[in-house]
N, C-alpha and C positions, 0 to 999 in steps of 0.2 A: 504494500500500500504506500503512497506519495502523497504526500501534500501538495495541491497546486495553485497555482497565484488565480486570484480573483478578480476579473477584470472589476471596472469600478467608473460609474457617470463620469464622461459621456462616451465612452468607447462605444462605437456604433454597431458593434456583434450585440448588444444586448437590445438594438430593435428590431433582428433578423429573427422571421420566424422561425422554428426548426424543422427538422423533417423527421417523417418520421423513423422508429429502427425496424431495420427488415430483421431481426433476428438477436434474440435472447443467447449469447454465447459469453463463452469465456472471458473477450476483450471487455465486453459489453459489461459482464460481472467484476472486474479490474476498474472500469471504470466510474461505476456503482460504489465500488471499496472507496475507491480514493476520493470521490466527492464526499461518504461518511465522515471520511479523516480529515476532509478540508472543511467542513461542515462543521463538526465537532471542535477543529482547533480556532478555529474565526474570532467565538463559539457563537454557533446558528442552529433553528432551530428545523431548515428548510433549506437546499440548495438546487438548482436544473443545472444541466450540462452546459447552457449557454453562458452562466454566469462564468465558465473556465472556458470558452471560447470555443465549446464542440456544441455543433449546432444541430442535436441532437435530440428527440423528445425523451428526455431521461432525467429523472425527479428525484431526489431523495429526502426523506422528511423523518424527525427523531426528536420528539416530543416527551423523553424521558426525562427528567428534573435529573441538578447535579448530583445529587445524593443518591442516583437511582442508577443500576446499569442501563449502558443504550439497549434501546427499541428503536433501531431504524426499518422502516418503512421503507422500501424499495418501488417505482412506477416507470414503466415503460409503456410510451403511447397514452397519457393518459386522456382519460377526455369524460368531460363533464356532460351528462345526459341528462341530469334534471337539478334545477335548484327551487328551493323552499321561498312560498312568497318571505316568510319571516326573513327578515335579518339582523345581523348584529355587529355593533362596531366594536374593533379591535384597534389597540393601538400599535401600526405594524412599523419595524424598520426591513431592513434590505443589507446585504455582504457586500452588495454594490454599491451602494449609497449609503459606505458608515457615518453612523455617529445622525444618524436623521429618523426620525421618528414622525409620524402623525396617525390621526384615527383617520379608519378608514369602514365605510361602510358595504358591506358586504352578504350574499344570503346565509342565513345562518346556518341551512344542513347543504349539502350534497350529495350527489350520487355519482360515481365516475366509475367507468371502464379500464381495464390499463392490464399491461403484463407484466406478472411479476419476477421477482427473480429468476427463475426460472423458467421463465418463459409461457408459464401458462396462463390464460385469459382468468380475467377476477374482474369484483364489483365490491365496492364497497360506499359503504353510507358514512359520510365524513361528517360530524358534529362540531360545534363550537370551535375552540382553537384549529381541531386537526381539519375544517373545511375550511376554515382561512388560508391556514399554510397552506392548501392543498391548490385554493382558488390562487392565492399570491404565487404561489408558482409556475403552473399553466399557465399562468398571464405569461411569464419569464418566455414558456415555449413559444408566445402567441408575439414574440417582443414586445409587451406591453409591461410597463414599472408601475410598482404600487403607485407612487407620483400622477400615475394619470388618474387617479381616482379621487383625487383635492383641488380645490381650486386651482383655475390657469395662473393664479397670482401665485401661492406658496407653490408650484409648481414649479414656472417659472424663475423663481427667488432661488430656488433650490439647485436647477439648472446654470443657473450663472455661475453661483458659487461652486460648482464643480468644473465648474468646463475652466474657471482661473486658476483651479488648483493644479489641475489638469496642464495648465499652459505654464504654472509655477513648476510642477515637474521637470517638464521638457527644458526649461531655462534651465534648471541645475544639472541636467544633463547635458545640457550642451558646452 
């Protein structure tokens, strides 16, 4: 397993949608491992392939508190087929967009399709926290950032201040 770098606003692989995977194997389970490990060490509760720049529909999700051994969650292909009128706002941030927070309103259960570790087709009924992370991720596949779901103002505001940091980078590198 590897730790791997996290792209981070405004790299523009994180508004590409992803494709999807023809096939649950080995590479695919290596790359599942190390999104855990990059996930875990960030520490995140939620990471997709895109946010490491494979443009991939591949989700990993680990909702076990630090006291508690991982329960990661593994999704390939997943895709949301029904959402609950009810919804519920979470206060969500991003690996991409650290150190940013805001609420965000979203439906409160789910239903989604998706293959799992192993390759075989599943469904499951996502509640409270784990349909957020589940919804906040998909989005990731769909190129879409939690950011789009707040106003164009803290959106915006938010935007800026990345893309300088971003441009503060590149100057110390050069």
């Amino acid at each position: 397993m590897a730790i791997r770098p996290i792209l981070i606003l405004p790299d523009p692989r994180l508004r590409v949608a992803c494709e999807p995977v023809a096939k649950v194997d080995d590479s695919l389970r290596k790359l599942m491992d190390d999104m855990v490990e990059t996930m875990h060490d960030a520490p995140g509760i939620g990471l997709a392939a895109s946010q490491l720049g494979i443009l991939q529909r591949v989700v990993v999700i680990d909702l076990a508190k630090k006291d508690e051994p991982p329960q990661p969650l593994f999704f390939a292909n997943p895709e949301i087929f029904w959402s609950s009128e009810e919804t519920s706002i979470y206060e969500e941030g991003c690996l991409s967009i650290p150190e940013y927070y805001e609420e965000v309103e979203r439906p409160g259960s789910v239903r989604a399709r998706f293959l799992d570790r192993d390759g075989a087709p599943r469904e499951i009924l996502a509640e409270g926290l784990l349909s957020t992370a589940l919804q906040h991720e998909i989005d990731h596949l769909n190129g879409v950032l939690f950011i789009d779901h707040i106003s164009k103002l803290k959106r915006d505001r938010v935007t800026k201040k990345f893309i300088k940091q971003a441009k503060l980078r590149e100057s110390e590198k050069a």
